[in-house]
VOPA-925433 format. One line per field, with one value per residue (C-alpha): residue in one letter; x, y, z. Coordinates in pm, 1 decimal. Example, Ala and Ser with C-alpha at 12.3 -4.5 7.8 and 13.67 -1.06 7.14 Angstrom:
aa <- [A / S]
px <- [1230.0 / 1367.0]
py <- [-450.0 / -106.0]
pz <- [780.0 / 714.0]
# end
This chain:
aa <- [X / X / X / X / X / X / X / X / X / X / X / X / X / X / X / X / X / X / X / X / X / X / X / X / X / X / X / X / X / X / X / X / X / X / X / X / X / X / X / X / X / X / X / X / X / X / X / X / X / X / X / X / X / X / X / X / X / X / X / X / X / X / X / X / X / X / X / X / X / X / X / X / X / X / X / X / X / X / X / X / X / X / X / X / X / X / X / X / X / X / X / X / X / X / X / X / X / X / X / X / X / X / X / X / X / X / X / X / X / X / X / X / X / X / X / X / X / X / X / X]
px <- [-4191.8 / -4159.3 / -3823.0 / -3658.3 / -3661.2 / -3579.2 / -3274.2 / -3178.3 / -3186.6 / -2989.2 / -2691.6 / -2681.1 / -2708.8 / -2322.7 / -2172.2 / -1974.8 / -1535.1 / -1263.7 / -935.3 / -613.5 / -307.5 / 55.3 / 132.2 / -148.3 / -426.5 / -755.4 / -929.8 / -1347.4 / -1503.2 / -1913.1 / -1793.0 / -2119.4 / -2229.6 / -2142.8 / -1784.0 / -1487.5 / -1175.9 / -985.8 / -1111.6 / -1065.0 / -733.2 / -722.2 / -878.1 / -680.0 / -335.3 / -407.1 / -408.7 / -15.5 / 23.1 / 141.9 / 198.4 / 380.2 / 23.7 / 71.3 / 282.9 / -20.2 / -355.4 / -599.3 / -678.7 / -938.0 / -1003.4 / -1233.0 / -1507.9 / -1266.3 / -1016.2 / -785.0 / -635.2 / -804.8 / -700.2 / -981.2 / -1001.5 / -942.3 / -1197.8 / -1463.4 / -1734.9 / -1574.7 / -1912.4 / -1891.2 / -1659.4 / -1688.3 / -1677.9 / -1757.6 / -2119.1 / -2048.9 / -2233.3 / -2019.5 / -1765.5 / -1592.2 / -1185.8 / -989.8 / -552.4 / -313.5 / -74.1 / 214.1 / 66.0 / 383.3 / 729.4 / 1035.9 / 1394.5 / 1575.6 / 1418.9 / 1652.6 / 1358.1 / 1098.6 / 1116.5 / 881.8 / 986.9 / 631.7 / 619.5 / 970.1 / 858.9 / 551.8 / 748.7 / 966.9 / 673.5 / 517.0 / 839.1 / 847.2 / 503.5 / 564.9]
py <- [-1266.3 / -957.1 / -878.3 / -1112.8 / -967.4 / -599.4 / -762.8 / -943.0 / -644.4 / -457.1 / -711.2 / -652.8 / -253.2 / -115.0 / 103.2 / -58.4 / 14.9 / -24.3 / -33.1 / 12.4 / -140.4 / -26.2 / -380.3 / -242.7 / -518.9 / -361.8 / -510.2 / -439.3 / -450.6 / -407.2 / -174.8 / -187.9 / 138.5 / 56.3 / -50.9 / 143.3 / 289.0 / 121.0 / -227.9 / -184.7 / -85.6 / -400.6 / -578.8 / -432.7 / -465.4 / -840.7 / -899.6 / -810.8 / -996.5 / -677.5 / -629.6 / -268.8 / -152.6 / 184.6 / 373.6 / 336.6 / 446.8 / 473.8 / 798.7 / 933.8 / 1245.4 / 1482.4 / 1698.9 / 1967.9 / 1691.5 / 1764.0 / 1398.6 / 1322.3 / 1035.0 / 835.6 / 882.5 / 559.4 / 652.1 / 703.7 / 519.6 / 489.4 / 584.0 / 891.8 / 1048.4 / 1302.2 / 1065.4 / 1275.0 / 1210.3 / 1034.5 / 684.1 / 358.0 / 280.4 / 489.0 / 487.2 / 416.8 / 387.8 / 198.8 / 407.5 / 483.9 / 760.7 / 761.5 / 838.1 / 731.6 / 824.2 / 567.1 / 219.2 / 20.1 / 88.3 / -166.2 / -484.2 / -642.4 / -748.2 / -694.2 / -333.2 / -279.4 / -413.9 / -126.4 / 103.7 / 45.8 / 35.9 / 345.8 / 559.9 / 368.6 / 496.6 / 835.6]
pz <- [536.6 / 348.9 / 530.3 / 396.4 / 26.0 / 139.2 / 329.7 / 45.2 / -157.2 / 39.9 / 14.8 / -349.8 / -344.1 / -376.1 / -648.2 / -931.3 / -869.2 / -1073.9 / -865.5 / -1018.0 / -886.0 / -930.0 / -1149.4 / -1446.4 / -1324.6 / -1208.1 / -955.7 / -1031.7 / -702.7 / -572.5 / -324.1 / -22.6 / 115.2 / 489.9 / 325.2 / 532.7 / 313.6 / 551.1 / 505.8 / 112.8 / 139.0 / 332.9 / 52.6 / -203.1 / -8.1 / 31.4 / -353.0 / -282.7 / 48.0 / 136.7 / 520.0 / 519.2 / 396.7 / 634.0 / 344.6 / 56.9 / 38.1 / -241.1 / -418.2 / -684.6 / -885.2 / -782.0 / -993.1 / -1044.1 / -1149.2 / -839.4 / -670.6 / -366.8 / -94.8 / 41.0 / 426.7 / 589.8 / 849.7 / 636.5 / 385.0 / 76.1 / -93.3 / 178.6 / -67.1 / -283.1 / -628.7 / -1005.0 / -1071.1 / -1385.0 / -1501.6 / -1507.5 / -1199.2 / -968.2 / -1058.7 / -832.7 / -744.9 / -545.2 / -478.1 / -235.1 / -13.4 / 211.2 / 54.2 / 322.0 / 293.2 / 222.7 / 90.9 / 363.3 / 604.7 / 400.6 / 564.3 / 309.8 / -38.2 / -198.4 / 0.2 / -220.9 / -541.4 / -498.8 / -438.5 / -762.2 / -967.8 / -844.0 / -935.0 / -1254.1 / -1304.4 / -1273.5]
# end
């Protein structure tokens, strides 16, 4: 019987993240420690119906405030996050530039490409 409540508990354990996409919305996420990178860019890629997901990835700043890419093969709580109270930050970004924008099939993998140039 007392299983049950430790297994229940750790449903609920995670670290608070705050995901931000290319169109300004933020997507604030429970991310679970046995959650893969790969699965959130999943996650994240379907709030676009996005199916060229292979050029983006999601990125963070580091301690020394250098840009980091999460590693798709990896935890996402494996990383190394700044140990700073309230939720890890998170982007959307294009990860993957191409040469010529004739190559993306997809119109929502076009559209995020436009906005990520228009962000920077």
């Amino acid at each position: 019987m007392s299983e049950r409540p430790r297994h229940f508990s750790k449903m609920t354990e995670g670290r608070r993240c705050q995901v931000h996409l290319l169109d300004d919305r933020k997507l604030d996420l429970l991310v679970q420690p046995k959650l893969m990178a790969k699965d959130l860019l999943d996650l994240v890629a379907s709030h676009f119906n996005l199916k060229e997901k292979e050029y983006f990835g999601i990125s963070y700043t580091d301690e020394t405030g250098h840009f980091s890419w999460l590693q798709l093969d990896r935890r996402v709580l494996e990383h190394e996050f700044p140990k700073k109270s309230g939720p890890i930050v998170l982007y959307f970004c294009v990860r993957f530039y191409i040469e010529s924008i004739s190559y993306l099939k997809d119109n929502a993998t076009i559209e995020l490409f436009f906005l990520n140039a228009k962000s920077c």
